[in-house]
C-alpha positions in Angstrom: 15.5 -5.9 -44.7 14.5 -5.7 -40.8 11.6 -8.2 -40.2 9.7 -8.2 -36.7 6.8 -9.4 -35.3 6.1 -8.9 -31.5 4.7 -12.1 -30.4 4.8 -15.7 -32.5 2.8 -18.2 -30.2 4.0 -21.1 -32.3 7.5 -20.2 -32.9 6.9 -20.9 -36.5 7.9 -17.5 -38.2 5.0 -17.3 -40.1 4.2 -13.7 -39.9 8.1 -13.4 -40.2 7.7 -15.0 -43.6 4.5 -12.7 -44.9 6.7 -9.7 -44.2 9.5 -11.1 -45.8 7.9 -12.0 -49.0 6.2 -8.7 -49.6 9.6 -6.9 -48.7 11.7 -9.1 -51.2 9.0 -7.9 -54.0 9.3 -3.6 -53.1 13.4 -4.6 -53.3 13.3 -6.8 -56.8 11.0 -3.6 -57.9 13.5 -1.4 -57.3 16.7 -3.3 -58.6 17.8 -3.2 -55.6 20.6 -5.9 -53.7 19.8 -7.2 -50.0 23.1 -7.4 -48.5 21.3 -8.5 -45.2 18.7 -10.0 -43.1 17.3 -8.4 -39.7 14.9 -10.6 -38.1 13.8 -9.9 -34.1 11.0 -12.8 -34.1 8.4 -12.7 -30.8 10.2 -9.3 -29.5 8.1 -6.6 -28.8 9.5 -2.8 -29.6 6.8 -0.6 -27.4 9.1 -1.3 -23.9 12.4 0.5 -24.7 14.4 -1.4 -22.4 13.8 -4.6 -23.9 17.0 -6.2 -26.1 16.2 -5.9 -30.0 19.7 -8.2 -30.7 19.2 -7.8 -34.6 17.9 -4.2 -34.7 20.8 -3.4 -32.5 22.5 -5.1 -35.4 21.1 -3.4 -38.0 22.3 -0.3 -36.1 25.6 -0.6 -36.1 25.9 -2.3 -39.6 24.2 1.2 -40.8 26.9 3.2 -38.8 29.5 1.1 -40.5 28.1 1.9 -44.0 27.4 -1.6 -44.9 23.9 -0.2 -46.5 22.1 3.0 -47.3 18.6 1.6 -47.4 16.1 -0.1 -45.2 13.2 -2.3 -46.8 10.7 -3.1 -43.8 7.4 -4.0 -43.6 5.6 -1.1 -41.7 7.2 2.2 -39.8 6.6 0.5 -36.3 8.6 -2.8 -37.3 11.2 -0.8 -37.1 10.7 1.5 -33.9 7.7 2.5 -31.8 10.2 4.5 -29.6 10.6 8.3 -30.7 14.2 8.4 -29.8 14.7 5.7 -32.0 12.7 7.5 -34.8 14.8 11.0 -34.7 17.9 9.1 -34.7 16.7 7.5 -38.1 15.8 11.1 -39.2 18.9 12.5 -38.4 21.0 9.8 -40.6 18.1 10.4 -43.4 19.3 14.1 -43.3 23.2 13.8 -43.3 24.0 10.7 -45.6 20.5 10.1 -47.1 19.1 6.9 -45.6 15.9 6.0 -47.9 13.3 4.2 -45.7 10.9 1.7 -47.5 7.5 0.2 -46.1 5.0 -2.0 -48.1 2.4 0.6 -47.5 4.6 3.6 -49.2 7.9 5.3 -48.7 9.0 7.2 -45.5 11.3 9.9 -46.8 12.8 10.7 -43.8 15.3 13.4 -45.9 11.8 15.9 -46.3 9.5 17.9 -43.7 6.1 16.2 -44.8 7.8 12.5 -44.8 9.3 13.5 -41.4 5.4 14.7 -39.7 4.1 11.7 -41.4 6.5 9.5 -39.6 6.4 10.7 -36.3 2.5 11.2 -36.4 2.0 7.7 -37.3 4.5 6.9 -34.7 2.9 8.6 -32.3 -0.6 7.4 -33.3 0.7 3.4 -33.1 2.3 4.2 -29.1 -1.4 5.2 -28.6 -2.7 2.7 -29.7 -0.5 0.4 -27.6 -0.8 2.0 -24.7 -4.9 2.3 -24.7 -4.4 -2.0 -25.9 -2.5 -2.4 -22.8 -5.2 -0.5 -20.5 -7.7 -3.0 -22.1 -5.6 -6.2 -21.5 -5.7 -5.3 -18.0 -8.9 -4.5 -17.6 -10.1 -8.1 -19.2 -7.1 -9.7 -17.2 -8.8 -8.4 -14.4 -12.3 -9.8 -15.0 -10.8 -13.2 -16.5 -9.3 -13.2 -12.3 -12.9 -12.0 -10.8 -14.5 -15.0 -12.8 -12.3 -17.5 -12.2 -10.4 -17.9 -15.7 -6.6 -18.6 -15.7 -4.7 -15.6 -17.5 -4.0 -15.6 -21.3 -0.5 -16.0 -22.4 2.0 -18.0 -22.1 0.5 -21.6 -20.7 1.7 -22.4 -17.0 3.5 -25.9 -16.4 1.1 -28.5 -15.5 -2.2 -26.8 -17.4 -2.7 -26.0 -20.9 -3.5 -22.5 -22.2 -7.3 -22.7 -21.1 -6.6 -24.5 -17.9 -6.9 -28.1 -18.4 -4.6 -30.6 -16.3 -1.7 -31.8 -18.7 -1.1 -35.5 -16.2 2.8 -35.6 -16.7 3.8 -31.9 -16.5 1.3 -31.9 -13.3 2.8 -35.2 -11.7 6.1 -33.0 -12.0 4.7 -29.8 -10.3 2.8 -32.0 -7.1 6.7 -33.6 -7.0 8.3 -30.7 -6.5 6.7 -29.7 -3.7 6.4 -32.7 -1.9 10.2 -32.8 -1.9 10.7 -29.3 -0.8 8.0 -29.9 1.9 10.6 -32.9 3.0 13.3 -31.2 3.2 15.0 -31.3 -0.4 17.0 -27.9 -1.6 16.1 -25.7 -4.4 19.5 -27.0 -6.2 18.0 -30.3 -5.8 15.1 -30.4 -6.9 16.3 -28.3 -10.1 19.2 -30.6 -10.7 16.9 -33.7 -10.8 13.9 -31.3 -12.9 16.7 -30.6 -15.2 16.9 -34.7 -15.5 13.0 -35.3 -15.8 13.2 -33.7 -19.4 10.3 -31.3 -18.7 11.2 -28.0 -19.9 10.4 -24.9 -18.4 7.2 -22.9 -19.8 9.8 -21.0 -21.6 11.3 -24.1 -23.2 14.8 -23.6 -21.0 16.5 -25.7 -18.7 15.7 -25.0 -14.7 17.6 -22.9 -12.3 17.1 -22.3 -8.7 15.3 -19.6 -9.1 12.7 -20.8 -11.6 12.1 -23.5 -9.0 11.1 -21.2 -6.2 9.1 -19.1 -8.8 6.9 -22.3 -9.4 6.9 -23.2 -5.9 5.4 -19.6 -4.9 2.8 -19.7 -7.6 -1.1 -19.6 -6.1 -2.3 -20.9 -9.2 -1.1 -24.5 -8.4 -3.1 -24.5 -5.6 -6.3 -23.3 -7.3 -6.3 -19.6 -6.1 -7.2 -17.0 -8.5 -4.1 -14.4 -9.7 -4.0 -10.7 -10.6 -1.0 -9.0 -11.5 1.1 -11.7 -9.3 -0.8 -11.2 -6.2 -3.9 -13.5 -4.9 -7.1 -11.9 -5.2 -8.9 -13.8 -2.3 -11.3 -15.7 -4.7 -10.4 -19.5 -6.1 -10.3 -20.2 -9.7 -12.1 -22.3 -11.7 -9.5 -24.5 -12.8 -8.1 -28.0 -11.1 -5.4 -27.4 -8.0 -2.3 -29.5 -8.8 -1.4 -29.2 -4.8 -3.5 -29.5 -1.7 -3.7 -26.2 0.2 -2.1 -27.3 3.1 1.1 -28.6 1.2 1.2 -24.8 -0.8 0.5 -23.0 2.6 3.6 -25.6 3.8 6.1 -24.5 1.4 5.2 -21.0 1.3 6.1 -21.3 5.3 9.1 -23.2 4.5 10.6 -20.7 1.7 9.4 -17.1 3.6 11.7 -18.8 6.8 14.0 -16.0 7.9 17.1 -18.6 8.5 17.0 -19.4 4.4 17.9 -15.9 4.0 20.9 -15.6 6.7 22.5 -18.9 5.8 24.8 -19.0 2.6 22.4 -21.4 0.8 20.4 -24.6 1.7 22.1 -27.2 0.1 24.7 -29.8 1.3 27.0 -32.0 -0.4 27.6 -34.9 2.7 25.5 -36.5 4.7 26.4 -35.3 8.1 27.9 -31.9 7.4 25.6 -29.6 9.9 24.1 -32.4 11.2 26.0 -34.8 13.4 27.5 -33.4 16.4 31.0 -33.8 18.3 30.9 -36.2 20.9 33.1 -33.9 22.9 32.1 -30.0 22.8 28.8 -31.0 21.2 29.4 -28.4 17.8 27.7 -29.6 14.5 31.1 -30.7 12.6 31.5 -29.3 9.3 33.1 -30.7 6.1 36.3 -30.9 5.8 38.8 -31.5 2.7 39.8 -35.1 2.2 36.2 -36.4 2.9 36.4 -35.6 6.3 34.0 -34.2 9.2 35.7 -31.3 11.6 35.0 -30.1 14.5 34.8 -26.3 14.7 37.4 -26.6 17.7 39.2 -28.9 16.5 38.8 -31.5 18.9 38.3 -34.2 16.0 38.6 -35.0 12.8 36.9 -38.1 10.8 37.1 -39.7 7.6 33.1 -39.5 6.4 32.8 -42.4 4.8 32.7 -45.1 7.9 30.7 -42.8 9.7 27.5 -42.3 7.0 28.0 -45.8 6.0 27.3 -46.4 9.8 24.7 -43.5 10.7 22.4 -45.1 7.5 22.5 -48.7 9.2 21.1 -47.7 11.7 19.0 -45.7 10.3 17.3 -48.3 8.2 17.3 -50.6 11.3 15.0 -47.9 13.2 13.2 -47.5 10.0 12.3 -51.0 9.8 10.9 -51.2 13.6 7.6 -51.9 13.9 6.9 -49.2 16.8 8.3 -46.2 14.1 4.8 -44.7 13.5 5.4 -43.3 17.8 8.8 -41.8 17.0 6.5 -38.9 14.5 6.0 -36.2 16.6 2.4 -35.4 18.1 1.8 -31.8 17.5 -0.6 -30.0 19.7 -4.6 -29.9 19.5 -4.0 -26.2 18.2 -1.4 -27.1 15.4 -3.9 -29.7 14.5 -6.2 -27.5 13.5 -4.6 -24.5 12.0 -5.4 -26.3 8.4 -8.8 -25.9 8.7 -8.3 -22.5 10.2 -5.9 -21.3 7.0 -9.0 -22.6 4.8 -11.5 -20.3 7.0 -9.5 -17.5 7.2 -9.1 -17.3 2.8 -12.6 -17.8 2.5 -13.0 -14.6 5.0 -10.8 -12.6 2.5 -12.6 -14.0 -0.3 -16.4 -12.6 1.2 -14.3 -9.1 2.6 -13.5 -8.8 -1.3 -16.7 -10.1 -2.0 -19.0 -7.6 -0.1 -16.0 -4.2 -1.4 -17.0 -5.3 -5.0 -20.5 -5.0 -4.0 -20.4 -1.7 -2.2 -21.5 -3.4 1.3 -18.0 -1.9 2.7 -15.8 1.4 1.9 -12.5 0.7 1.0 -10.9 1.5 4.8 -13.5 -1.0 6.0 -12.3 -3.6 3.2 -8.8 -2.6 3.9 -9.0 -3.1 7.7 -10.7 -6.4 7.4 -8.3 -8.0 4.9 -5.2 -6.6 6.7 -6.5 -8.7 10.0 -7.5 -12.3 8.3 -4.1 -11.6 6.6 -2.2 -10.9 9.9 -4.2 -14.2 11.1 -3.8 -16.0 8.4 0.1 -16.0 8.4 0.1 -17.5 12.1 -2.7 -19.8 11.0 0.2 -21.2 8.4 3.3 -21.0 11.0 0.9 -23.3 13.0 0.4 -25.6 10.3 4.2 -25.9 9.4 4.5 -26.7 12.8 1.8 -29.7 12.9 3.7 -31.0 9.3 6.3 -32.9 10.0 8.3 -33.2 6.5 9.2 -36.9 7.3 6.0 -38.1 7.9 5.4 -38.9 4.7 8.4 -41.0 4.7 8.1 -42.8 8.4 4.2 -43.7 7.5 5.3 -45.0 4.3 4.6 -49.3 3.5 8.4 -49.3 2.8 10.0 -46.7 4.9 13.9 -48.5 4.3 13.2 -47.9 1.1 11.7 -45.1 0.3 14.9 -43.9 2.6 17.2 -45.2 0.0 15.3 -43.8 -2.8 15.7 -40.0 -1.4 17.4 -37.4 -2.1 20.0 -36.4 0.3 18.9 -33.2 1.8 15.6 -35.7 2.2 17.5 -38.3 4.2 19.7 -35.6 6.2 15.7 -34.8 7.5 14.9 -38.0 8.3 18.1 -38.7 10.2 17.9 -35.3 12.4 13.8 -36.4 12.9 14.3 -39.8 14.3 18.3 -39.4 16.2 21.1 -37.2 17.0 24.3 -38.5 16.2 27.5 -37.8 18.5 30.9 -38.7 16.9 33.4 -39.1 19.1 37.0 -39.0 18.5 38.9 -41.8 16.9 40.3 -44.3 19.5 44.4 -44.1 18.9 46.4 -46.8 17.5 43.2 -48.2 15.4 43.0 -47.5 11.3 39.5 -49.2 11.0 36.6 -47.8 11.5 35.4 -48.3 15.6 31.1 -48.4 15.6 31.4 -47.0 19.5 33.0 -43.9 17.9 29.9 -43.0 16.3 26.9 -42.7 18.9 23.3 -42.9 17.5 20.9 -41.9 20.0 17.1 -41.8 18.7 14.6 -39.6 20.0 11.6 -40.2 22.7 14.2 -42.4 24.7 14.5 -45.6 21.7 17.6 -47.6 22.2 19.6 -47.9 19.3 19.1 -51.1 17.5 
């Protein structure tokens, strides 16, 4: 028996089952012995490059002569593909294959069984195709209105587009800490321990992250096809704007790309500088900080126990709210501007839809505000600073503590530069006047 149905929302086999109990009663009438079961549950057969595992299965099995007949509920559980069809055929004609449906028998071994088969082959890859030219069409007007798309749900909203609290709490986490500084490796390894599954029911990865974190939807922007359409949607944003526009900024930044990943494992790798040439040390085996000239090399132990002292002791100064840096009256502004300049897009597509434009004038136009729109966003990256959030905080020492470490590694590079010197000879301890701290906007260190 091969048993398939294309999609199963609920994962419960139930349409699996129907087609199993009607093909158990053709074989029982028959006298015949099922020597297997082929099920491909929620796999679709109309896209040819899409993995059947147990009609490949069944393949081979039949190549190996574990069977001679195939008990299925309809021709196109089987195969919507024509390739797939004449290779059936061609095993019907030189060992006999008998094919049997619960609407009739295929004999594939005879001229009139063969037409029947590959008409009604032919007449259900019509059907699918003018089904899929339809689902597009109402995916497209479900966009122009406002709707979320059908399918499968997206984290954070339930099918129709209601706010699910926890699975939303999640999402406006995530890109908080990517707006602070946190790595995609990060943020999946600790998604990974929040127990909230993907909206495929599978554990994160890195890429899955960044996939969520480029989604419009989350910020209440309308979808087609993967690309914005210029209009909101009707449904509640799980992010501000700004924060999307933010990370967008953040991920589409050219040195992500040239650098061989974001994350770091220490504290100061990349980030403290030797005291001598002035090179940002790198890690080195042992638990040790290098210079990339070699003029030192330091245990990293004393050192980040040291650089996060003082840390916390600038964190906890009362004047820490002047070490966030100002940004200009321009920089200021650009959220208000990125907010303008969708709303633009939105009427351009607005007045195309309604024939007040031709489609170079709509192209022109929305090819500008985009132009502007992406320097609009630079500006406002500019104007965030990632830390802010942390520096402003009630608790600032300990919401330190409480970060992540690519979250703290942006706190320290906001508020100092630290210059490590090399070790003063003849002394095994660690020496704090090795280690220079020097905050920004001219603070002594504590």
């Amino acid at each position: 028996m091969y048993l398939r149905q294309s999609l199963d929302a609920t994962g419960e086999e139930l349409a699996v089952q129907r087609q199993r109990e009607d093909c158990r009663r053709i074989a029982e009438a028959r006298g015949w012995e099922i020597v297997q079961e082929y099920v491909d549950n929620s796999i679709s057969a109309s896209d040819e490059r899409k993995r059947r595992p147990a009609y490949n299965r069944l393949v081979e099995d039949y190549e190996a002569g574990h069977f001679d007949a195939i008990v299925c509920w309809d021709l196109d559980r089987l195969t919507r593909q024509p390739r797939q069809l004449e290779d059936w055929i061609d095993a019907a004609e030189k060992r006999g294959l008998l094919l049997v449906t619960a609407n009739g028998e295929a004999d594939l071994q005879t001229d009139n069984g063969q037409t029947f088969a590959r008409i009604k082959l032919a007449v259900a890859k019509g059907e699918v195709k003018r089904k899929s030219v339809r689902q597009r069409r109402a995916n497209l007007q479900r966009s122009e209105m406002g709707r979320p798309p059908l399918g499968v749900r997206l984290t954070g909203y339930t099918v129709k587009g209601d706010i699910v609290p926890a699975e939303a709490e999640f999402v406006r986490a995530a890109f908080e800490r990517f707006a602070a500084g946190d790595s995609l490796r990060s943020i999946t390894a600790w998604a990974n321990e929040q127990g909230v599954p993907t909206r495929h029911g599978r554990p994160w990865n890195p890429s899955s992250i960044r996939t969520l974190l480029t989604n419009p939807r989350f910020a209440g922007r309308a979808v087609y096809q993967g690309s914005e359409t210029g209009r909101l949607g009707g449904w509640e944003p799980v992010v501000e704007d700004d924060l999307f526009a933010i990370v967008q900024v953040k991920l589409s930044d050219p040195g992500r790309k040239t650098q061989h990943g974001t994350d770091r494992r220490h504290l100061g790798s990349g980030l403290y500088v030797c005291g001598v040439c002035g090179r940002a040390l790198v890690s080195w085996t042992g638990n040790r900080y290098r210079c990339q000239d070699g003029h030192l090399t330091r245990a990293m132990a004393g050192i980040d126990d040291y650089v996060s002292k003082v840390v916390r002791m600038i964190l906890a100064r009362p004047d820490l709210a002047d070490l966030v840096p100002v940004p200009s009256a321009a920089d200021r502004e650009a959220g208000g501007r990125v907010r303008e300049l969708r709303q633009r897009i939105a009427r351009v597509a607005a007045d195309y839809d309604a024939d007040l434009i031709d489609g170079h004038r709509f192209k022109v136009a929305t090819e500008r505000a985009k132009d502007e729109l992406r320097a609009a966003e630079a500006a406002m990256q500019r104007a965030a600073n990632p830390t802010a959030s942390v520096l402003l905080a009630h608790d600032p020492v300990a919401v330190f503590d409480a970060s992540p470490l690519m979250v703290r590694r942006a706190i320290i590079g906001a508020l100092c530069t630290v210059h490590v010197h090399p070790a003063p000879r003849g002394r095994r301890a660690f020496d704090p006047d090795s280690v220079q701290v020097e905050p920004v906007r001219g603070h002594a260190a504590p």
